[in-house]
C-alpha positions in Angstrom: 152.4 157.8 158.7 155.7 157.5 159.6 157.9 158.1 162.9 159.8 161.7 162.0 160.6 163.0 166.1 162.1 160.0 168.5 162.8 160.9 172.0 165.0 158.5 174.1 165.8 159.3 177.7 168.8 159.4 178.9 169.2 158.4 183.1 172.6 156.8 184.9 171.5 153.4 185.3 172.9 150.6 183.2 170.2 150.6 180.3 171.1 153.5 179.2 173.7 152.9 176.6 171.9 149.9 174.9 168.4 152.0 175.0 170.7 154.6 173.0 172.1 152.6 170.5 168.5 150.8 170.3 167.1 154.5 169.6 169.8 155.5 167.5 169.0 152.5 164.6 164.9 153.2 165.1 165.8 156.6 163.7 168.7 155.9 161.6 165.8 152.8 159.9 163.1 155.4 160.1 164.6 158.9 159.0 163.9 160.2 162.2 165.1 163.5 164.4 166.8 161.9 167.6 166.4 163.5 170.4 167.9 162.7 174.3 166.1 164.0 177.0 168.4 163.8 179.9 166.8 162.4 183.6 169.4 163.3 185.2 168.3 166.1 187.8 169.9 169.1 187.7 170.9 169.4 191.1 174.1 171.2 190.3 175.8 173.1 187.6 179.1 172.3 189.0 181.0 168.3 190.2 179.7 165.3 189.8 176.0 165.7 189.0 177.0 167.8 185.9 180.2 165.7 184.9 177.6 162.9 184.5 175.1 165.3 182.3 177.6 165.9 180.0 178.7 162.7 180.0 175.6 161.3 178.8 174.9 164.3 176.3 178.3 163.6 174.6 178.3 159.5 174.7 174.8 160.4 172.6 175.6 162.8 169.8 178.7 160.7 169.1 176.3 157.8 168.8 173.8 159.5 166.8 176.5 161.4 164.9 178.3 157.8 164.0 175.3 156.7 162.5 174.4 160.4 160.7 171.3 160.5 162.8 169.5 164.2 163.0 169.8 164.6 166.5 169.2 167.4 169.5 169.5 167.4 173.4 166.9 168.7 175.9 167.3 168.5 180.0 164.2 167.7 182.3 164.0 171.8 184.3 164.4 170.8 188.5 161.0 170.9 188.6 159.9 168.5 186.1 156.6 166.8 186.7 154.2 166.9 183.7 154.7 165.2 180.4 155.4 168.5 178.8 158.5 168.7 180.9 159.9 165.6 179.3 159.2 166.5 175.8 157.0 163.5 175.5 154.4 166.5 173.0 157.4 166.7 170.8 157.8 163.0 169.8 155.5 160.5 167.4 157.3 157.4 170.0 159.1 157.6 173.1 162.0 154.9 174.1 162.4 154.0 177.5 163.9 151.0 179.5 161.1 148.6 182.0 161.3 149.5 185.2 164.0 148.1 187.1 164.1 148.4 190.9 167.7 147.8 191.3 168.3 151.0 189.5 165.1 153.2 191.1 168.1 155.5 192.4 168.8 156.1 188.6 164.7 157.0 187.4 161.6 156.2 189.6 160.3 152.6 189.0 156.8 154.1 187.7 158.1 156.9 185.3 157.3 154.8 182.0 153.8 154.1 183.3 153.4 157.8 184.5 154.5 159.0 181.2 152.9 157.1 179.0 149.5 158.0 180.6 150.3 161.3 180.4 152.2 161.7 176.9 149.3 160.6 174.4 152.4 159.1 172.5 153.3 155.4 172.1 156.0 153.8 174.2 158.9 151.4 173.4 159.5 150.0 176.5 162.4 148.1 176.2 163.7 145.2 178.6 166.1 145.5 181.1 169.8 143.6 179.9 168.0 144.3 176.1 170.8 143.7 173.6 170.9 146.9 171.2 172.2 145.0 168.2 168.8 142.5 168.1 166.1 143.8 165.3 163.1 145.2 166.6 159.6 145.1 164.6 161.0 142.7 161.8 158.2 140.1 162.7 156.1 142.0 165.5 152.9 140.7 166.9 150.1 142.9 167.7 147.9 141.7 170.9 144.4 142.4 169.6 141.1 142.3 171.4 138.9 145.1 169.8 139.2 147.7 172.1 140.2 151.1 171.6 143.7 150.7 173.3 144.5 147.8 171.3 143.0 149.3 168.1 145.0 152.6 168.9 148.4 150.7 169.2 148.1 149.1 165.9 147.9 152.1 164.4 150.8 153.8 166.4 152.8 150.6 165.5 152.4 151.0 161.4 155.8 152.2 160.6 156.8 148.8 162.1 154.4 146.9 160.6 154.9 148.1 157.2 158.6 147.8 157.8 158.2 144.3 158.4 158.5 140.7 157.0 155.9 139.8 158.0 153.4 140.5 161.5 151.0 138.2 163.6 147.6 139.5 164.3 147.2 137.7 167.8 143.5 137.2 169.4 142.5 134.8 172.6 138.9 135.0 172.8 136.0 132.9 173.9 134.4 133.5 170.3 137.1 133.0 168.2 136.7 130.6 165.4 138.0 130.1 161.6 136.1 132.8 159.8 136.0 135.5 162.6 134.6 138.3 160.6 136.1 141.2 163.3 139.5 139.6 163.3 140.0 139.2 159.8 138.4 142.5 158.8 141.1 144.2 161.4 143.9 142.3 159.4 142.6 143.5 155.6 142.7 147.0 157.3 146.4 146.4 158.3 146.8 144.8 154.9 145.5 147.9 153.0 147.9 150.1 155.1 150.9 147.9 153.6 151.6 145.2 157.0 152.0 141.5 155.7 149.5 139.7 158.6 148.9 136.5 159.6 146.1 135.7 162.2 147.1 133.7 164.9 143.9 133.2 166.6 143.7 131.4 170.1 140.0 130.1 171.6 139.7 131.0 175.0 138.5 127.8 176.4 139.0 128.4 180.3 141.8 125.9 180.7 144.9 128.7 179.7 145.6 132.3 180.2 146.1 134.6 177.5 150.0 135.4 178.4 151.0 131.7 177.8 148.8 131.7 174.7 150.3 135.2 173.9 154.1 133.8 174.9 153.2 130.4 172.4 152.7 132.4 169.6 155.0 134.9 170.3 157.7 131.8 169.9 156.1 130.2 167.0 156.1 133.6 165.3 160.0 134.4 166.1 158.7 137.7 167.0 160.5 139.9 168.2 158.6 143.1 169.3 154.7 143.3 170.5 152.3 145.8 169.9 149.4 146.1 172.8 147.0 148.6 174.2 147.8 150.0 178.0 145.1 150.0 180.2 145.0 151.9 183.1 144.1 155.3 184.8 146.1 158.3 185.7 144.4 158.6 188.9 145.4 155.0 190.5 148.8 155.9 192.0 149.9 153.0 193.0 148.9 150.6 190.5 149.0 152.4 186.6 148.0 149.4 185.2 145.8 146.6 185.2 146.7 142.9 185.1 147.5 142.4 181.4 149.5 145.0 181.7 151.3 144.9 184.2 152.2 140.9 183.0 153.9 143.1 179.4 155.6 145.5 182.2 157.1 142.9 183.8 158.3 140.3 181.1 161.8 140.9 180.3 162.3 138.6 176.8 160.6 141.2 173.8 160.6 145.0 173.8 156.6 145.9 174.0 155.1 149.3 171.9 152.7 150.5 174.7 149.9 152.8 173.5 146.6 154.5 175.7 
């Protein structure tokens, strides 16, 4: 497995331009196809509005183009509303910016949520301010707690991991111990499938919480990308996510690969 199709979204707040150069070396590192999908509504096919669609389109393919990236262009129809109309089917990861309120003018504040419930694609949710010439996925950390989200991410993230120096398997759990037969069998599989892993394996004693555990190791690892499962339901309008989410949507220090 391997990421071939990359989508990145292109919208006119601020993020844009480091979310395309961030996009632009994923698929330049991975031999992937490029492509911009661009937010910006189409209103107009004349002034401003399509000034600032073309703007975007061109500032991308001579990115892409700079870096001899395979690359194509798509625009969201007026109408756009399902994860089909933002080419989320045609992509093995989507890139995407947190959401930022002081830019909801640019992209509504819940569109990375939305689409990654709807997409059945994994999401690199990138922070807001994120500095495109930082590596991502050279020492990720996968947030593992045996469910099916979690489980599901790490495989989504495997280009990563196998791309990396080396990745941190982290658990917080009341049961964890030395020797935790489910922890350290999930690590040999990641082995097998070519990821250098070390367990970093936290005891869930009731006196911390598993975001300053997560955040300690995350520090001690010099990581600098995590893998986690989404949890959440498509129905819940106005909250996607649940708490352990939401706490990964709203940190703004590593990019997170989101997968449900």
């Amino acid at each position: 497995m391997t990421y071939r199709d990359i989508v990145v979204y292109l919208d006119t707040g601020s993020a844009t331009s480091a979310r395309v150069d961030a996009a632009v070396e994923l698929a330049r590192r991975f031999e992937a196809r490029l492509t911009a999908v661009n937010l910006v509504p189409a209103v107009s096919f004349d002034g401003d509005w399509q000034l600032c669609r073309d703007s975007l389109q061109s500032s991308f393919e001579e990115a892409a183009s700079r870096a001899g990236v395979a690359h194509g262009h798509r625009d969201v129809p007026p109408d756009a509303s399902a994860a089909r109309d933002f080419f989320a089917h045609d992509a093995d990861l989507l890139v995407v910016t947190q959401p930022d309120r002081r830019n909801a003018g640019a992209v509504p504040v819940d569109f990375p949520g939305r689409l990654l419930l709807a997409a059945g694609v994994p999401l690199l949710l990138l922070p807001v301010g994120w500095d495109a010439a930082r590596a991502i996925g050279r020492r990720p950390t996968v947030a593992w707690n045996g469910t099916g989200e979690a489980t599901r991410a790490a495989h989504d993230a495997l280009p990563f991991l196998r791309d990396a120096v080396r990745t941190a398997l982290f658990t917080f759990d009341a049961r964890y111990g030395l020797g935790d037969a489910a922890v350290e069998g999930f690590a040999a599989h990641l082995h097998r499938h070519g990821a250098e892993v070390v367990v970093d394996g936290w005891r869930d004693d009731g006196r911390g919480d598993w975001l300053s555990a997560l955040f300690a190791s995350l520090d001690r690892e010099r990581s600098d990308l995590i893998v986690a499962g989404a949890y959440g339901h498509p129905r819940i309008a106005e909250r996607l996510f649940g708490g352990a989410t939401q706490d990964l949507l709203g940190q703004d220090l590593l990019p997170v690969l989101l997968s449900h």
